[in-house]
C-alpha positions in Angstrom: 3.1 5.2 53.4 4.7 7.6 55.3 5.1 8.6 59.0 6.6 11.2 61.2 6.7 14.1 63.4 4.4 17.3 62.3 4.5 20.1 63.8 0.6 20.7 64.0 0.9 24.3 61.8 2.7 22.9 59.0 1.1 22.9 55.7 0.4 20.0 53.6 2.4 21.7 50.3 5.1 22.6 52.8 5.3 18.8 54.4 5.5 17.1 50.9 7.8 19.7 49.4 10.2 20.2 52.7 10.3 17.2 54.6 9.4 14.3 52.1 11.3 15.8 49.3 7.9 15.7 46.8 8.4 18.8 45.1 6.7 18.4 41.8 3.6 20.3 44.3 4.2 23.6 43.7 4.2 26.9 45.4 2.4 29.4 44.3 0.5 31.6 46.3 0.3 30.2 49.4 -3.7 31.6 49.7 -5.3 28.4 47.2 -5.8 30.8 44.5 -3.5 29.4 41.6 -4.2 25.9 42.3 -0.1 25.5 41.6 -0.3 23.0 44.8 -3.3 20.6 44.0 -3.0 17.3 45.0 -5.5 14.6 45.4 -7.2 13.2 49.1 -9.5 10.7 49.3 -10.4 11.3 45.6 -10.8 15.0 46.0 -8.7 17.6 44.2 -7.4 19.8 47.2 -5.4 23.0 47.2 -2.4 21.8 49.7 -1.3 25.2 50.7 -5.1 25.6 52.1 -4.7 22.6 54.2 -2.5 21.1 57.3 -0.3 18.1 56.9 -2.0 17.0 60.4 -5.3 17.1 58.2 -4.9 13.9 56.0 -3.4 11.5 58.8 -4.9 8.2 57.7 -6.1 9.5 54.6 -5.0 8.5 50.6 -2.4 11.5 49.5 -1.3 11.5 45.3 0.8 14.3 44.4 2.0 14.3 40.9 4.9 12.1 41.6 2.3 9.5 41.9 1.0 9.9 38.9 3.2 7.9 36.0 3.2 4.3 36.3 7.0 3.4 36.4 8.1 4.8 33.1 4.7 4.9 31.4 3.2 8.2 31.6 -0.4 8.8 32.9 -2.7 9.5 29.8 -3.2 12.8 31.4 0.4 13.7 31.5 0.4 12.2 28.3 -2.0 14.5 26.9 0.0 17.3 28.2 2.8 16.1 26.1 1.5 15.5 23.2 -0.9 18.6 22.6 1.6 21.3 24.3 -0.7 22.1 27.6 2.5 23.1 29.1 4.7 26.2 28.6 6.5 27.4 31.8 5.6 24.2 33.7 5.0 26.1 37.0 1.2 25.3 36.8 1.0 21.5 35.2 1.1 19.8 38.4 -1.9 20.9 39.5 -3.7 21.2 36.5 -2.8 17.5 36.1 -4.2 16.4 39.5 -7.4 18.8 38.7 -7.8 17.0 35.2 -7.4 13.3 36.7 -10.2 13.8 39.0 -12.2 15.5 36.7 -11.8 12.2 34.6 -12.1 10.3 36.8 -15.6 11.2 37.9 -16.4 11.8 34.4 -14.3 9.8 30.8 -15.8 12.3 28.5 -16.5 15.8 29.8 -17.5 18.3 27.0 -15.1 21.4 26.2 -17.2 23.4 28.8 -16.6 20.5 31.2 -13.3 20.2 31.3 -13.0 24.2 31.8 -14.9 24.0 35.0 -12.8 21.3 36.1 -9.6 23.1 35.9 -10.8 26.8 36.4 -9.2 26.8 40.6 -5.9 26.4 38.6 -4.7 29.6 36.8 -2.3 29.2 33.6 -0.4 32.4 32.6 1.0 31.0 29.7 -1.5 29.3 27.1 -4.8 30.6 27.8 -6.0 26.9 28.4 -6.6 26.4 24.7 -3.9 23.6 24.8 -4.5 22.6 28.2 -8.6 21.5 27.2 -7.0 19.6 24.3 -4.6 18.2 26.4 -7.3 16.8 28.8 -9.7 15.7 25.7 -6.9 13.4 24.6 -6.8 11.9 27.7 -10.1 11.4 28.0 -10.1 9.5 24.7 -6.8 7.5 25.7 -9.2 6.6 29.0 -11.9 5.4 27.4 -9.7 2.9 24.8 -10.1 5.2 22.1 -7.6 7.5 19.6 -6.9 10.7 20.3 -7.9 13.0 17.2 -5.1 14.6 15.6 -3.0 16.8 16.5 -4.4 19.2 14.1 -8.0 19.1 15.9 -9.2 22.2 17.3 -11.0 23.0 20.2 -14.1 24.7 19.7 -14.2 28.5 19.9 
C-alpha cells in the first residue's frame, strides 16, 4: 500500500519509477506503443505511460517487482529464463505482465494466442520466437504440468 502527494499530471510509469523507486517499469516511448511500461490494474494489462498516477487511487497496482514470490520466480519469469525470451532485457517487464494476464484469463493459449496477447509489446531483439516458448512453458508450469524440452519448437 502506498500513499502520497501526486501532482495530478504525473504519469503512472513516472510515479512508480521516480518517486517509489519501482523501476523494473520501463520507459520506452512515452506514447503506449512499445508496451516497455505495462503493468497490471485491477487484472488488466495497462500501458503506464498512457495513464495518470491519480488514475489507480484505490485500485490493485503489480509492476514486475511484484511478480516473484520471495526468491521463487513466477513461472512466467521462469519461462523467460529457461527458454531465452530475453536478450537486451529492456522489453521483459512488460512482456511479462502482458503474458501473466494472458494466463491468467486463459492456462493454455495456443501459439496464435499467446501472440495476440503480447503483440502491444514490441521486442527488437528475438522476433518473439523465444518469447511464445517462453510463455508456453509457463503455461504448462501453471497448469501442474512439465514443460517440453528445451529442444521443442514452436510451430512455424
Amino acid at each position: 500500500d502506498y500513499r502520497s502527494d501526486i501532482e495530478p499530471r504525473m504519469l503512472l510509469v513516472h510515479y512508480l519509477r521516480d518517486q517509489l523507486g519501482l523501476t523494473g517499469t520501463h520507459v520506452g516511448c512515452d506514447t503506449g506503443y512499445c508496451g516497455a511500461c505495462t503493468v497490471i490494474v485491477d487484472g488488466r494489462a495497462v500501458k503506464s505511460c498512457t495513464m495518470f498516477a491519480v488514475q489507480v487511487d484505490g485500485r490493485s497496482v503489480r509492476t514486475v517487482e511484484g511478480v516473484a514470490n520471495g526468491d521463487e520466480l513466477h513461472p512466467v519469469q521462469e519461462g523467460f529464463w529457461e527458454r531465452h525470451g530475453l536478450q537486451c532485457g529492456f522489453c521483459t517487464p512488460g512482456m511479462i505482465m502482458s503474458s501473466i494476464v494472458l494466463l491468467e484469463h486463459n492456462d493454455n493459449p495456443t501459439e496464435d494466442e499467446i501472440r495476440h496477447g503480447i503483440e502491444g509489446n514490441l521486442c527488437r531483439c528475438t522476433g518473439y520466437h523465444n518469447i511464445v516458448r517462453s510463455v508456453q512453458y509457463a503455461s504448462a508450469k501453471l497448469r501442474g504440468e512439465e514443460p517440453q524440452g528445451a529442444s521443442a519448437e514452436v510451430g512455424s
